[in-house]
C-alpha positions in Angstrom: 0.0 0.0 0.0 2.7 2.4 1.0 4.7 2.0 -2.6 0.8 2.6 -3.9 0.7 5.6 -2.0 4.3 7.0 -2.9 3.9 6.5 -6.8 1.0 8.2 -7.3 1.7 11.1 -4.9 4.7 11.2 -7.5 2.9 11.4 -10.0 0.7 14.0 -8.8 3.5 16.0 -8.0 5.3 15.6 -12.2 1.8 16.0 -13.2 1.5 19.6 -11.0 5.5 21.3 -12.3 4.3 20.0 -16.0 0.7 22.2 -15.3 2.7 25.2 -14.2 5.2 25.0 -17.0 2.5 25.0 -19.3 0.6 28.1 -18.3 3.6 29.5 -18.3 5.0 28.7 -21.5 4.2 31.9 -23.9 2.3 31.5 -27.2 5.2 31.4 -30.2 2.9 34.0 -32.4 3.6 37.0 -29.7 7.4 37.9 -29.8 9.8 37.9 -26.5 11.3 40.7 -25.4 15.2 41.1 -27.0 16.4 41.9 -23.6 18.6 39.0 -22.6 18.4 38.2 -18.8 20.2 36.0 -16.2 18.7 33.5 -13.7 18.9 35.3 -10.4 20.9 32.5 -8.7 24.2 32.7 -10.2 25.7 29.9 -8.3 23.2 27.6 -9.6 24.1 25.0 -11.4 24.4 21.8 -12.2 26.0 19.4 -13.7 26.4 19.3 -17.1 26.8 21.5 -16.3 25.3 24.1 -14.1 22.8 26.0 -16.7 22.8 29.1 -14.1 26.4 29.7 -15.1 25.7 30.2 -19.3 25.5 33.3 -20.7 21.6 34.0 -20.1 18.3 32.3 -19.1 15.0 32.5 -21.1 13.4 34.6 -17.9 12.0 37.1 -20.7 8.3 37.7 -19.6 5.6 38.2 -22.7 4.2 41.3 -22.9 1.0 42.6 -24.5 0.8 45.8 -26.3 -2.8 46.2 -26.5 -3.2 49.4 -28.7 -1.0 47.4 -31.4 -2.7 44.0 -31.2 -5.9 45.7 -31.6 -5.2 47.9 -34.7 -3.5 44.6 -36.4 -6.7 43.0 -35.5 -8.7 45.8 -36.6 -7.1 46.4 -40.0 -7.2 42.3 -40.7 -11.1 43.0 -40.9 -12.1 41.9 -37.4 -14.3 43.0 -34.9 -12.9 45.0 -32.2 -14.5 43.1 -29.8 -12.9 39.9 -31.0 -9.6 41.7 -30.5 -10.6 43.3 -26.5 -11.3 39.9 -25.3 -7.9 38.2 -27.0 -6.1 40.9 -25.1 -8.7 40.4 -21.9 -7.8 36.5 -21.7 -3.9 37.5 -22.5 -4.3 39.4 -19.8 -5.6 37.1 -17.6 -3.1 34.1 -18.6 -0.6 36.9 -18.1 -1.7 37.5 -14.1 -2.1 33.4 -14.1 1.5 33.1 -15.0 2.8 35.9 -12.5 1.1 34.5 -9.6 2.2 30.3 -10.5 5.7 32.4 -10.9 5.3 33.8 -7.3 4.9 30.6 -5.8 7.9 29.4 -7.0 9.7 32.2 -6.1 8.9 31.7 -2.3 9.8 27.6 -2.6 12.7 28.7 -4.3 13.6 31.1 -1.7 13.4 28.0 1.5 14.6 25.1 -1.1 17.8 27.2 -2.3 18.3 29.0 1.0 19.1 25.3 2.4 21.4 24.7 -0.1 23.2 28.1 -0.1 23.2 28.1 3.3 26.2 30.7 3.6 28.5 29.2 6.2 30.5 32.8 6.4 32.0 35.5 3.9 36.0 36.4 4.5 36.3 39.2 6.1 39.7 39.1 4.0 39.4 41.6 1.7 41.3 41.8 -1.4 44.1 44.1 -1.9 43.8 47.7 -2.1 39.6 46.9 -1.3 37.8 50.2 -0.5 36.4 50.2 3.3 32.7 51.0 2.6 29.1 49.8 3.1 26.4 48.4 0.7 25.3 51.6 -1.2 23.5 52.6 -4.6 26.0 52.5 -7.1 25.2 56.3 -8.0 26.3 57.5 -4.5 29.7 55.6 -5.1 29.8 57.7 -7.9 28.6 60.8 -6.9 32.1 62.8 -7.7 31.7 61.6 -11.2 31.5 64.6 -13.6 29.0 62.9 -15.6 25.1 61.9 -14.8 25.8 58.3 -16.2 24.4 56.5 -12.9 22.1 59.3 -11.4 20.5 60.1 -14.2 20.7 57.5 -17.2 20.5 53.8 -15.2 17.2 55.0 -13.4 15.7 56.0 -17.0 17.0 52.6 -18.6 14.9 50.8 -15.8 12.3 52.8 -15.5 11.9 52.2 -19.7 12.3 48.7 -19.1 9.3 48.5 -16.1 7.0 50.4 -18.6 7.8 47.4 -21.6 7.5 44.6 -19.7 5.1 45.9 -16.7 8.0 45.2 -14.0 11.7 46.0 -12.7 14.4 43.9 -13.8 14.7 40.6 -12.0 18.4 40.3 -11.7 21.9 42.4 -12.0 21.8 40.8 -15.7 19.0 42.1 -16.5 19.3 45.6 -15.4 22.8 45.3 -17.3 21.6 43.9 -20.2 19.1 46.6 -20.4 21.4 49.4 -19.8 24.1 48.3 -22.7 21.5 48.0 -25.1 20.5 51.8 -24.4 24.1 52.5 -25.1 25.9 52.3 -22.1 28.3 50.7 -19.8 28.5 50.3 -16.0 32.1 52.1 -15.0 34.3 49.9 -14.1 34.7 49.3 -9.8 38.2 49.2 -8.0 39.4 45.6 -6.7 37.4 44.3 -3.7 34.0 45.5 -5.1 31.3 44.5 -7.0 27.9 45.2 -8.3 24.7 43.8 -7.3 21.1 44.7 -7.6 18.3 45.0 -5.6 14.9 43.7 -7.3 12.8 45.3 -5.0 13.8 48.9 -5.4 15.2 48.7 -8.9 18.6 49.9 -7.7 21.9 48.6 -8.5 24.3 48.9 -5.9 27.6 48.6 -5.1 29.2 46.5 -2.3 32.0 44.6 -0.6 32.7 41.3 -2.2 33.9 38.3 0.2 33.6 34.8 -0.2 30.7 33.3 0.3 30.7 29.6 1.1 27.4 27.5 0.5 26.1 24.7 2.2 26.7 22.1 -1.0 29.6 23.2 -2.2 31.3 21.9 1.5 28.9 18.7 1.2 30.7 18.0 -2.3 34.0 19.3 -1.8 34.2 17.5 1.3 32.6 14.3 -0.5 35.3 14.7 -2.5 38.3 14.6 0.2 36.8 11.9 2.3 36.2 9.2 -0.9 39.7 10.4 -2.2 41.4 9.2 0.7 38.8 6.3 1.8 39.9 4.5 -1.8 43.5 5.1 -1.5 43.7 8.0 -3.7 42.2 5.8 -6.3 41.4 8.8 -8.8 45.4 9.0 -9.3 46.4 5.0 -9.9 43.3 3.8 -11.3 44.1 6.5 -14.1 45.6 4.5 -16.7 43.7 1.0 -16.1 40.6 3.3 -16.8 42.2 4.2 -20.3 42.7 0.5 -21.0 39.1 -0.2 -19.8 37.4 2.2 -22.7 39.6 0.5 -25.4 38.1 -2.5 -24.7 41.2 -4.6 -23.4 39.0 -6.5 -20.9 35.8 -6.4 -22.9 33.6 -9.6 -23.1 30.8 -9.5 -25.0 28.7 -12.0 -22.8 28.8 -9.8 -19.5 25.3 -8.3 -18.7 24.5 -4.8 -19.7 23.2 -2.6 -22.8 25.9 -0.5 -23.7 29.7 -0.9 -23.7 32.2 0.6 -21.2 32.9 3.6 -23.9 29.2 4.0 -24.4 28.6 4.4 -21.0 31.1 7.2 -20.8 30.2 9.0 -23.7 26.2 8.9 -22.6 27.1 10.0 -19.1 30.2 12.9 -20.3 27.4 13.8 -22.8 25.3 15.2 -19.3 28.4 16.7 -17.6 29.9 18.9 -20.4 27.9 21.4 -21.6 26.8 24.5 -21.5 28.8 25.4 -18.8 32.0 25.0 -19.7 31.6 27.2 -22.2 29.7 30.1 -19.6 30.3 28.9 -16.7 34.0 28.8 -16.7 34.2 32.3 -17.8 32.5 33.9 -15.1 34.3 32.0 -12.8 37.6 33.7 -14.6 35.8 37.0 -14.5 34.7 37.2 -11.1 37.6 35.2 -9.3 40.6 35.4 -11.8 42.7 33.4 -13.2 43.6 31.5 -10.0 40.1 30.7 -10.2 41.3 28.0 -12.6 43.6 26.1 -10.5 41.0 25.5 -7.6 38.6 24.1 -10.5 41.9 21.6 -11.4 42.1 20.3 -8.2 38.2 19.8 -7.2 38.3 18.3 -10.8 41.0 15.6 -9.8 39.0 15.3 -6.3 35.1 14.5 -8.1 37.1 11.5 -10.2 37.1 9.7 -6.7 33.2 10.8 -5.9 32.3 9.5 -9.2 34.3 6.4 -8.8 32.4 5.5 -5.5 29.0 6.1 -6.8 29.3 4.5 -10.1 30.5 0.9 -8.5 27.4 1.5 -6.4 25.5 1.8 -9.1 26.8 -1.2 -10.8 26.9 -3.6 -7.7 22.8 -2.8 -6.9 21.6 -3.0 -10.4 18.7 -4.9 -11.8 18.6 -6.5 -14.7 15.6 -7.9 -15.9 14.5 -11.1 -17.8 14.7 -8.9 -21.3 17.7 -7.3 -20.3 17.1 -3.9 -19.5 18.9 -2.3 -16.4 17.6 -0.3 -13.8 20.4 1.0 -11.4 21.6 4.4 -9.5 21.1 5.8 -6.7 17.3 4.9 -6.9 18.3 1.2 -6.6 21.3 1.8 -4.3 19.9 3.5 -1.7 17.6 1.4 -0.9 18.9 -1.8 -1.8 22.4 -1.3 0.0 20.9 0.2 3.2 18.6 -2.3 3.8 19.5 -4.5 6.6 22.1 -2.3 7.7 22.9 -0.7 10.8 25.0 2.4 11.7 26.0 2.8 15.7 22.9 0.3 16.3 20.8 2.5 14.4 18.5 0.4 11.5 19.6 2.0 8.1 16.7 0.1 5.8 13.7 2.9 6.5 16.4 5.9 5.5 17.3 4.1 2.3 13.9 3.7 1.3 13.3 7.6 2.2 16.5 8.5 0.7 16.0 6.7 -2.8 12.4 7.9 -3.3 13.6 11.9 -2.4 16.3 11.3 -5.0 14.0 9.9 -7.5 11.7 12.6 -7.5 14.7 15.3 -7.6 15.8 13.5 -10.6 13.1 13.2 -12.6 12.2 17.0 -11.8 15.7 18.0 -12.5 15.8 16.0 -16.0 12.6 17.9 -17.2 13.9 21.3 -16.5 17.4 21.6 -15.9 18.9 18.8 -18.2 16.1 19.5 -20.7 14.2 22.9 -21.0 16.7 25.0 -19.3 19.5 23.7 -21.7 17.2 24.4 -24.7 16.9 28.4 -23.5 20.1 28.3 -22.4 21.4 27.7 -26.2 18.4 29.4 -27.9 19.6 32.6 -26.1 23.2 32.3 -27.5 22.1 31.2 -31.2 19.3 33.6 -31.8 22.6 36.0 -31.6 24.3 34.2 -34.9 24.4 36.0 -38.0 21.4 33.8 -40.0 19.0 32.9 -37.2 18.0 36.1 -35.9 14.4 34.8 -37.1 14.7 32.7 -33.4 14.5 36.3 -31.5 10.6 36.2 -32.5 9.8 32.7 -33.7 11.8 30.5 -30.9 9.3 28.3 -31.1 10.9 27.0 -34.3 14.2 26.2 -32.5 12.0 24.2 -29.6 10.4 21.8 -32.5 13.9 20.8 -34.3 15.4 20.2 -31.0 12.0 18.1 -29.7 12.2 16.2 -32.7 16.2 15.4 -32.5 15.8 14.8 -29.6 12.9 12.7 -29.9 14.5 10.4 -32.0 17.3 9.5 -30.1 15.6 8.6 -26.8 12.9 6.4 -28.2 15.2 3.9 -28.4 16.6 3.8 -24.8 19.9 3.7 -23.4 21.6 1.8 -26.2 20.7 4.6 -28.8 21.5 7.2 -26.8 25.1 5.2 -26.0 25.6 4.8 -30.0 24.7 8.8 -30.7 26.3 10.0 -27.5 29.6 8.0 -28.5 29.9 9.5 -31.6 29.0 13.1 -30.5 30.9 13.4 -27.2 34.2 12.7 -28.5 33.4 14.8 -31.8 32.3 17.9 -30.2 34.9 17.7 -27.2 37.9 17.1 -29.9 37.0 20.2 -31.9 36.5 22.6 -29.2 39.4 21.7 -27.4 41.0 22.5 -30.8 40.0 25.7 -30.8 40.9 26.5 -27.8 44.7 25.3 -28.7 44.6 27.2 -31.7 44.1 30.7 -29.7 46.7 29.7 -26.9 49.0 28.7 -30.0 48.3 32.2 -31.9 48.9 33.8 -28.7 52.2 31.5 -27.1 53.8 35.1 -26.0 51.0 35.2 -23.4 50.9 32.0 -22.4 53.6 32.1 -19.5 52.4 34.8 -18.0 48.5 33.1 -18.1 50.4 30.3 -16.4 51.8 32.1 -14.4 48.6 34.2 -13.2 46.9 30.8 -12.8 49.1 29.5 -10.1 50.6 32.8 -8.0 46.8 34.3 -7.9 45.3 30.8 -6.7 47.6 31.6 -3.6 48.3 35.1 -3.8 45.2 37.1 -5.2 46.4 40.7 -5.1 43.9 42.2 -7.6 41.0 40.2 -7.1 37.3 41.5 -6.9 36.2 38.2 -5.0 37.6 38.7 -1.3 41.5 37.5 -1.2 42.5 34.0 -1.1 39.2 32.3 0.0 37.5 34.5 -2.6 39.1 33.2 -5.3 39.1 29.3 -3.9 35.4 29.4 -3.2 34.7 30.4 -6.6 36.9 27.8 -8.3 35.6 24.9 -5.8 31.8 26.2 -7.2 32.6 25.8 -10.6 34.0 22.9 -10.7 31.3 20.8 -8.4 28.7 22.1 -10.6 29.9 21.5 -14.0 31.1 17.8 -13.4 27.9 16.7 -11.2 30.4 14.5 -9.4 28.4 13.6 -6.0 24.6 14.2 -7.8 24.9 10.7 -8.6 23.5 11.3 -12.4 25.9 9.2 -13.6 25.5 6.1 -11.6 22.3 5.6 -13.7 24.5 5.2 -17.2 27.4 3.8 -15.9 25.2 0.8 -14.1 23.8 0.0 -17.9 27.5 -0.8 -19.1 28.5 -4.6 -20.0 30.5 -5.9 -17.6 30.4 -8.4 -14.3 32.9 -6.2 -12.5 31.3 -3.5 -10.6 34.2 -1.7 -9.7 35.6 -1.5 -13.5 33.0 0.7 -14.3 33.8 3.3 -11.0 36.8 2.9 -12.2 36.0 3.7 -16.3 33.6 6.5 -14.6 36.5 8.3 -12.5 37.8 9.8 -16.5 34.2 12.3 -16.4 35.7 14.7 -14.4 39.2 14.7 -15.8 37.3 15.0 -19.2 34.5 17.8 -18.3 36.5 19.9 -16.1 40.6 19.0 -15.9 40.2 19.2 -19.4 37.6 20.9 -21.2 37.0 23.5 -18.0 40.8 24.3 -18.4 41.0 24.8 -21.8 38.2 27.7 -21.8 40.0 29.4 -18.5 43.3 29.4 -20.6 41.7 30.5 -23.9 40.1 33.4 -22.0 43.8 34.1 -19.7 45.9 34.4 -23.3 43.8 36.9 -24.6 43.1 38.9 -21.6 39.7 39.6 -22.6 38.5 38.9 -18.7 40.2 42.1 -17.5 39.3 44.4 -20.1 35.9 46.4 -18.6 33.9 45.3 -20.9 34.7 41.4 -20.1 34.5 42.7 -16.8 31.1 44.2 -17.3 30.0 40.3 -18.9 30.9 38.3 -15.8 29.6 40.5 -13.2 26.2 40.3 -15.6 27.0 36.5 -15.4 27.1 36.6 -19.4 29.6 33.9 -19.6 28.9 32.5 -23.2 29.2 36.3 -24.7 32.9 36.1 -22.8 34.3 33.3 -24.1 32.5 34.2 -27.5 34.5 37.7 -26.7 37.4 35.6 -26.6 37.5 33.0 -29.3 36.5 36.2 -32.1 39.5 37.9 -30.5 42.0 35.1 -29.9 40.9 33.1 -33.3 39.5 34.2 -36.9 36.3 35.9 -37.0 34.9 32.4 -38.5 35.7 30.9 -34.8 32.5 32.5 -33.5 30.7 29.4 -35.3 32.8 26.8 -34.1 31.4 28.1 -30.5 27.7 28.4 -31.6 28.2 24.9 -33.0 29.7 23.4 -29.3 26.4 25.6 -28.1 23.6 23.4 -30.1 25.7 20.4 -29.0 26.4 20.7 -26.0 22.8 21.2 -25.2 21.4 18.3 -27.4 23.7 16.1 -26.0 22.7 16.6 -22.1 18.7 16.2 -23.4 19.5 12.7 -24.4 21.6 11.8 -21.3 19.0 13.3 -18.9 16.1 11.8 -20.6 17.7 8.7 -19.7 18.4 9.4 -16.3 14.9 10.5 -15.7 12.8 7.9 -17.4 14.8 5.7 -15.0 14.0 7.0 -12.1 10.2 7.5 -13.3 10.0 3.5 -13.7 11.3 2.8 -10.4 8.4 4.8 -9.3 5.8 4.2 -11.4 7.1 0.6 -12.9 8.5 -0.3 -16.7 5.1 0.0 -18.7 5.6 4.1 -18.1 8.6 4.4 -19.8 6.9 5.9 -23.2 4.6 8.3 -21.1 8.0 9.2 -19.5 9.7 10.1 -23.1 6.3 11.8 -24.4 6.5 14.3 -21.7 10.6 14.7 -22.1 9.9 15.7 -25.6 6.8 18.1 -24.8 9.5 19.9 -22.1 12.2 20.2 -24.9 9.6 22.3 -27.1 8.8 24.1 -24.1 12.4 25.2 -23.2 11.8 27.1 -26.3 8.9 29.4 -25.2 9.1 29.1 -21.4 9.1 32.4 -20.1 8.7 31.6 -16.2 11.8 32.2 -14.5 11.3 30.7 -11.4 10.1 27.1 -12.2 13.0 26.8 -14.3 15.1 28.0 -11.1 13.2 25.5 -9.1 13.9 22.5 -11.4 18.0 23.7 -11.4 18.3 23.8 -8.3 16.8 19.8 -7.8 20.1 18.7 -9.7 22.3 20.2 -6.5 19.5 18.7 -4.5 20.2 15.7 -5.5 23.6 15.4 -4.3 22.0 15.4 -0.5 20.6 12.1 -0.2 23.0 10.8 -3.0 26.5 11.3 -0.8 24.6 10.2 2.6 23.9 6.8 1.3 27.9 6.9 -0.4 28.9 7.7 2.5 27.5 5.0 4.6 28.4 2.6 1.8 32.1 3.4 1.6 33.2 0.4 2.9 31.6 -1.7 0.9 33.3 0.4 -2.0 36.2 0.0 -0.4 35.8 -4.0 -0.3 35.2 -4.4 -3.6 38.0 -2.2 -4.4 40.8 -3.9 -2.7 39.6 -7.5 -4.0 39.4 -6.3 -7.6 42.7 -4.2 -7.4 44.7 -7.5 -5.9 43.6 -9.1 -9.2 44.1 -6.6 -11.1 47.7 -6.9 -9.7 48.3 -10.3 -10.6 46.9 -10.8 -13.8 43.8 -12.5 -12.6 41.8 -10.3 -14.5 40.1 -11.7 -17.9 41.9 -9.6 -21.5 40.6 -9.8 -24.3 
């Protein structure tokens, strides 16, 4: 009865966010606003990337001009009063969608407050920091000859409240708006920053320490603990994990749908995307480029995490009688806990509670932030490219190509998402990482110094705007947790679908993700964006601190590279997106069967594919916000049930690495 109970209570709840994205998803006939905006929780992020960190969200709100819509209507021969009560229900779907928005602006509020619980800013402050209190950024001014921030920023947002019928949301916005009236925010002395206050319309100017949230110390920590509880494993199992991909131990008869390189590529395909490409240059913007090294070494940590949780993934897998797998955290937690005890305490009614929390985060998470968010996400960058500027008023047109892409990759499970995912991943890494090359090779003269800035400001941040030493840490450590989703436990759910009859070769095939998405791909952006210096000029400046990240490292690769590298870029864009879709899909529709059992798989993948269109015209801000922040969540009861399972990691580990030693193990 209880299972009854819990499954359609789920349910209920998918059934209630997919209502509110609906009524809240604008009609593609009525153009968006061109104003490009920024989800208001920077730090948000996840996995694949951490959508928060791209250049802009789709948080554009439709608006109604009435007097227009009613002389179009008017001269098109129809009545008048056909055309009031068009705009009178517009109106009324409008209010609708502000008050659904509301509510999820107050869960949003408790859910990410507990996640972002600040454990303390540095009172360090950088070097040369000015000694003064949060103020309007036109009384830090005031000795300014000119009227640029008493008199011009107030009209920008006072224009912009009378388009779209309210005050910015976020500093991007109000940024955003003022540089497409013409101007630019003066640049602020080190230990500094601008912010923006949503109630009063102000932006305002104020001390910048390090804050430290709640999950970033849960994942870094994770991190730390696993590394040293497997014997630095992340660093020696290294080059058996290369042989593992190439198939040295491969036998065809193990159970499983999807080879050991598959596996990878389906569950890398999640992790890089969109930002490594935004993400990683606001983190270079905000903290510098010592920034970079911190994001090297959580990188080299998350191999461990994703070790750990992978094996879990593989050693509590079901297969069934037609061979399809269901394992991850879903399966582990409960599965492994049961029957255990910790310090007498019975462990079996926390895995149960543990593993259903974690597969309702995931399948909320896969709807919005690995599929609709990663659909605006791109839109917002490619509607930019010379050629598709149609996509700034039909959108809608983007949402439909991706939906059907998409579509047809995930109707076939895991195994055709391994086969397009293992083609893709290596093809889109390969030729990014290319490009980034070809700028630090066209600009070698710079590249000590970059080098050079990466490692002395990790330790020694003199002209920092982020607080000193923890500033700069704290923002590296954040990047790099949220772009690998090492700890969320995403992953586990591709890795347990791999062929093989040895658990822990998979952890260890798994531990490459984060060497991949951020040692790698991470690094290769931070450098690109070091060698050309574009993060210090003000207007790069002026792009991080609106949290424009894709428009930085566009900034950069037109600057470093040929004019013609701007595609190359929009290209990564549309794949890094499509390629998370297809992961999370899977990752979802899992975790929706081990709720609601195998025969809703295809009602699963219908709804995926209706939330990919959506991501297109979604205008609500704050359900988006919501469904980003459950991939962070995620992480919570994930690394609790790691945690308590470490030793039996740690089991299998030292049995499989003492034959591993002595040739025991099966090649090919």
């Amino acid at each position: 009865m209880k299972y009854w109970i819990l499954r359609w209570s789920s349910l209920a709840l998918v059934v209630g966010v997919i209502s509110g994205e609906m009524l809240c998803a604008q009609e593609p006939s009525v153009p968006a606003p061109e104003n490009p905006s920024v989800a208001p929780a920077a730090d948000v992020a996840p996995a694949q990337d951490a959508p928060a960190d791209t250049s802009a969200s789709a948080t554009d709100t439709t608006t109604v001009t009435t007097t227009e819509n009613a002389t179009d209507t008017t001269a098109a021969g129809e009545p008048a009063s056909s055309s009031t009560s068009a705009n009178t229900k517009k109106s009324q779907l409008d209010e609708s969608i502000g008050k659904i928005d509301a509510i999820f602006a107050k869960v949003n509020a408790v859910f990410g407050g507990a996640l972002f619980y600040d454990f303390g800013t540095s009172q360090m402050p950088a070097f040369g920091a000015a000694d003064i209190a949060s103020q309007p950024a036109a009384e830090f001014f005031a000795d300014r000859p000119d009227d640029l921030l008493t008199t011009s920023l107030p009209a920008v947002i006072e224009k912009f409240k009378a388009e779209n019928n309210r005050l910015p949301s976020s500093l991007g916005e109000a940024v955003a708006a003022f540089r497409k009236a013409g101007f630019r925010l003066p640049q602020l002395p080190p230990g500094v920053a601008y912010d923006y206050d949503a109630e009063q319309g102000v932006v305002i100017v104020k001390p910048q320490g390090a804050s430290i949230p709640f999950v970033v110390i849960w994942l870094f920590l994770g991190g730390v603990f696993l590394t040293l509880r497997m014997g630095f494993i992340n660093i020696r199992g290294f080059f058996h994990a290369i042989a593992l991909i190439r198939g040295v131990y491969d036998d065809p008869k193990e159970r499983g749908e999807v080879s050991h390189f598959q596996a990878l590529s389906s569950a890398l395909s999640a992790t890089v995307g969109l930002g490594n490409i935004g993400g990683v240059a606001v983190a270079v913007g905000t903290g510098g480029p010592g920034a970079t090294f911190w994001m090297i070494v959580v990188g080299l940590l998350g191999m461990s995490t994703k070790f750990a949780e992978c094996t879990l993934g593989q050693i509590y897998r079901h297969v069934g009688p037609d061979g399809t797998v269901l394992g991850g955290p879903m399966r582990y937690l409960r599965e492994g806990l049961k029957g255990r005890n910790f310090f007498g305490i019975p462990l079996s009614g926390l895995g149960e509670v543990l593993a259903f929390v974690f597969a309702l985060l995931c399948i909320g998470a896969s709807f919005g932030g690995g599929n609709s968010y990663q659909v605006s996400q791109s839109l917002t960058a490619l509607k930019q490219a010379p050629g598709l500027e149609f996509l700034q008023t039909d959108p809608w047109i983007y949402g439909l190509v991706m939906a059907v892409c998409v579509g047809l990759v995930i109707i076939g499970g895991i195994k055709s998402i391994g086969k397009v995912a293992s083609k893709i991943v290596p093809l889109m890494c390969i030729c990014y990482v290319l490009a980034c090359l070809w700028i630090i090779v066209a600009n070698n003269a710079q590249v000590p110094a970059a080098l050079s800035a990466i490692w002395n400001e990790a330790f020694h941040p003199q002209a920092m705007f982020a607080g000193g030493f923890w500033g700069v840490m704290v923002i590296g450590v954040r990047r790099a947790v949220f772009s690998n989703e090492a700890g969320a436990g995403s992953a586990a759910i591709a890795h347990s679908a791999a062929k093989t009859d040895e658990p822990v070769s998979e952890g260890i095939v798994a531990l490459l993700e984060p060497f991949v998405d951020t040692v790698v791909v991470c690094t290769m952006t931070a450098v690109a964006i070091g060698v050309t210096g574009v993060y210090a000029t003000p207007a790069g400046q002026e792009l991080a601190a609106a949290n424009q990240g894709a428009a930085l490292t566009l900034m950069a690769f037109t600057t470093g590279g040929p004019a013609w590298f701007a595609y190359v870029l929009y290209a990564s864009v549309f794949l890094f997106a499509y390629s998370t879709c297809i992961s999370w899909s899977y990752y979802g529709e899992r975790c929706f069967v081990q709720l609601l059992g195998e025969r809703s798989s295809l009602i699963y993948k219908l709804l995926f594919v209706v939330f990919t269109f959506l991501g297109s015209v979604v205008t609500a801000t704050n359900i988006l916000d919501f469904s980003d922040l459950m991939i962070l969540a995620m992480a919570v009861p994930n690394l609790l049930g790691v945690f308590l399972l470490s030793g039996v990691i740690r089991e299998e580990l030292t049995d499989y690495w003492r034959r591993y030693k002595t040739g025991q193990l099966t090649r090919k």
